[in-house]
C-alpha positions as CSV (number, residue, x, y, z in Angstrom):
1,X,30.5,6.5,6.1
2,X,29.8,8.2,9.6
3,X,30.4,4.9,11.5
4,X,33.5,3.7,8.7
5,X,35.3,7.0,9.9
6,X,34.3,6.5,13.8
7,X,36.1,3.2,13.4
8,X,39.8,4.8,13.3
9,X,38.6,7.5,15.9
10,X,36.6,5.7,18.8
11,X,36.1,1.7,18.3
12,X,33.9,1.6,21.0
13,X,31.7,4.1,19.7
14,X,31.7,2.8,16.3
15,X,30.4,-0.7,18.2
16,X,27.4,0.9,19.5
17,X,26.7,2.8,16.3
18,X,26.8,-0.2,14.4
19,X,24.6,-1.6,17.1
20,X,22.1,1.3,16.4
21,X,21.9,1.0,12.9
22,X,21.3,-2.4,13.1
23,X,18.3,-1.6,15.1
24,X,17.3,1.0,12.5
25,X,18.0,-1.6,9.4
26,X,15.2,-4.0,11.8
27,X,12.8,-1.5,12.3
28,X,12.7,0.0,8.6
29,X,12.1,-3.8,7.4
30,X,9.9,-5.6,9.6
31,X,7.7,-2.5,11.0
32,X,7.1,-0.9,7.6
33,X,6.0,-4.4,6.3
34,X,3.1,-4.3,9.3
35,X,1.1,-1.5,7.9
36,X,1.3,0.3,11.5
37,X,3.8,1.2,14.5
38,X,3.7,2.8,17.6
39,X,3.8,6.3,18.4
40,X,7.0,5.2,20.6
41,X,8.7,2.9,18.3
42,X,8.8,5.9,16.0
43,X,10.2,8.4,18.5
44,X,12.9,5.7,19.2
45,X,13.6,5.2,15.5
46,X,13.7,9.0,14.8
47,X,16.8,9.6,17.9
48,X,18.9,6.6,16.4
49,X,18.9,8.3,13.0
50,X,19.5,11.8,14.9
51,X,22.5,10.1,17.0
52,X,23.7,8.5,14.0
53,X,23.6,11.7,12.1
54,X,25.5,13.4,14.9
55,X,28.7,11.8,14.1
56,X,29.2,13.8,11.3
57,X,28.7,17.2,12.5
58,X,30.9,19.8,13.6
59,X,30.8,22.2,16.1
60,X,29.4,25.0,14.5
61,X,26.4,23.2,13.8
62,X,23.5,24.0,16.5
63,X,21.3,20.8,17.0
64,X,18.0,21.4,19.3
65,X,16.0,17.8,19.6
66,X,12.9,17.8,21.8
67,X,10.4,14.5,21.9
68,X,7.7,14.5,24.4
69,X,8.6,12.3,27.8
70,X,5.1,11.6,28.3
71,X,2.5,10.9,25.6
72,X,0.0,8.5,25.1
73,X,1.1,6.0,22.4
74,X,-1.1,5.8,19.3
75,X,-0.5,3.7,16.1
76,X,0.5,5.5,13.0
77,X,2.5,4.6,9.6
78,X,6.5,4.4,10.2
79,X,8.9,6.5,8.6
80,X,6.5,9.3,8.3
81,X,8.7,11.9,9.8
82,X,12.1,10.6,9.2
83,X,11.7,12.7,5.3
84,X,11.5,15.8,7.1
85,X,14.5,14.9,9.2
86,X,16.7,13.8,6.4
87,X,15.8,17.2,4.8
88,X,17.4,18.7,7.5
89,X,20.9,17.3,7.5
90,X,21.1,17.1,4.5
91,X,19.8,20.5,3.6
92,X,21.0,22.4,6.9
93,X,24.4,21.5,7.7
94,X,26.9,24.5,6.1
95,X,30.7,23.2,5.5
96,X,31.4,26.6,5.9
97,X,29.7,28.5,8.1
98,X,27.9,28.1,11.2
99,X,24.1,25.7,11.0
100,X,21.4,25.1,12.9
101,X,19.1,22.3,12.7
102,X,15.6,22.3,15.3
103,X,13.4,19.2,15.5
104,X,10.7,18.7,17.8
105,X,7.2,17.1,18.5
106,X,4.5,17.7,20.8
107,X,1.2,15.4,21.5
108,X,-1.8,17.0,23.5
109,X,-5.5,15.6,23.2
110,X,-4.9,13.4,20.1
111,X,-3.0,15.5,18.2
112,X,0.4,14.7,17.6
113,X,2.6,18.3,16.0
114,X,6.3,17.7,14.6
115,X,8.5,20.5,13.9
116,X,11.4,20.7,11.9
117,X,14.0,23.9,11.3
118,X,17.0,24.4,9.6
119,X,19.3,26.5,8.2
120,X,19.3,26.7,4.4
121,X,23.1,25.5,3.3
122,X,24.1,27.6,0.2
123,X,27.1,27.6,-1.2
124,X,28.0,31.0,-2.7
125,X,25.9,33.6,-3.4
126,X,25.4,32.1,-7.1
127,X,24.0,28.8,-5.6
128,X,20.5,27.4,-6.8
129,X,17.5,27.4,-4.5
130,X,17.0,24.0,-3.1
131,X,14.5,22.3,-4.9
132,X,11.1,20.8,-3.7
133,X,12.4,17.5,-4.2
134,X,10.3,14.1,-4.9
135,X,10.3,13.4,-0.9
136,X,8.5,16.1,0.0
137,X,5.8,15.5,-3.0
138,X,5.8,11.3,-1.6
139,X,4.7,12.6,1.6
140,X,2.3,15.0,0.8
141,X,0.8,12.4,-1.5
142,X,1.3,10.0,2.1
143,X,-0.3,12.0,4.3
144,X,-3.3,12.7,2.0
145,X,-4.3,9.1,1.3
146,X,-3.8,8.2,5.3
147,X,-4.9,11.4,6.7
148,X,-7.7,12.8,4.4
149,X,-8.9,15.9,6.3
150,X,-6.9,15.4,9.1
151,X,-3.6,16.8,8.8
152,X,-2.1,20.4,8.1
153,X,1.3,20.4,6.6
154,X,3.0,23.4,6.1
155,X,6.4,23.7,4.7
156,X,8.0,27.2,4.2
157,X,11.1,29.1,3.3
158,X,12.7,32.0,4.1
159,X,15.8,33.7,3.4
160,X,17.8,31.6,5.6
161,X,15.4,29.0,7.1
162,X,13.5,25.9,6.0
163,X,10.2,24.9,8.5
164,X,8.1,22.5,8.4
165,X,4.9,21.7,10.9
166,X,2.9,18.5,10.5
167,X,-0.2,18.5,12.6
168,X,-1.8,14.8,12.6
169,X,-5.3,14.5,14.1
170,X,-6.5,11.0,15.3
């Protein structure tokens, strides 16, 4: 829908967009069916999904991304942080007020930390409390079978904020 709107907008843009989510359609298929990725190819996947989700955003929505420069690159399972960010637009983006939405990782020593933060989007006072939705429960249940003992995961909520920190330990 993003890219369908840039085409009336910006065709150029909407060319490379396409061209990005080409490359996302090629990496969800053929590097999920390996077993394993790279530390890199994931960082690459997660900033097409972030530019891609740009397109839709206003400008009273604050984004903050930060991915390490430098790192040495491991293998881990693909897609395992993309939940969290999907959480986040979805989730953090206010149609009517101003939204913020903070991801970042860090690696140091073997240790890899992601960090995710966003606004909590509620519509009216009278609006349910977002739900702890199957996603979250998948990769908890994920990280448990391929990390047993090493990982910390800790997801919490305030008034106005949603956080999550995943610390992975090789």
């Amino acid at each position: 829908n993003n890219i369908y709107s840039l085409i009336e907008i910006n065709k150029d843009d909407a060319r490379e967009a396409v061209l990005s989510l080409s490359k996302m359609m090629r990496y969800m298929l053929y590097e999920s069916e390996q077993g394993n990725t790279r530390l890199s190819h994931e960082i690459e996947f997660m900033k097409g999904y972030i530019d891609l989700m740009k397109l839709r955003l206003s400008d009273r929505v604050r984004l903050s991304v930060s991915f390490p420069s430098e790192y040495e690159d491991c293998d881990l399972p693909p897609l395992l942080f993309i939940p969290f960010i999907e959480n986040a637009f979805k989730h953090g983006v206010s149609n009517i007020g101003n939204s913020f939405i903070d991801i970042g990782m860090r690696t140091e020593g073997g240790e890899i930390t992601f960090l995710a933060a966003n606004s909590i989007n509620r519509q009216g006072a009278d609006a349910p409390r977002a739900a702890s939705g199957i996603g979250l429960e998948n990769v908890r249940k994920r990280l448990a079978l391929l990390y047993p003992g090493r990982h910390e995961l800790r997801i919490g909520e305030r008034e106005t904020v949603f956080t999550v920190e995943l610390i992975i330990r090789s």
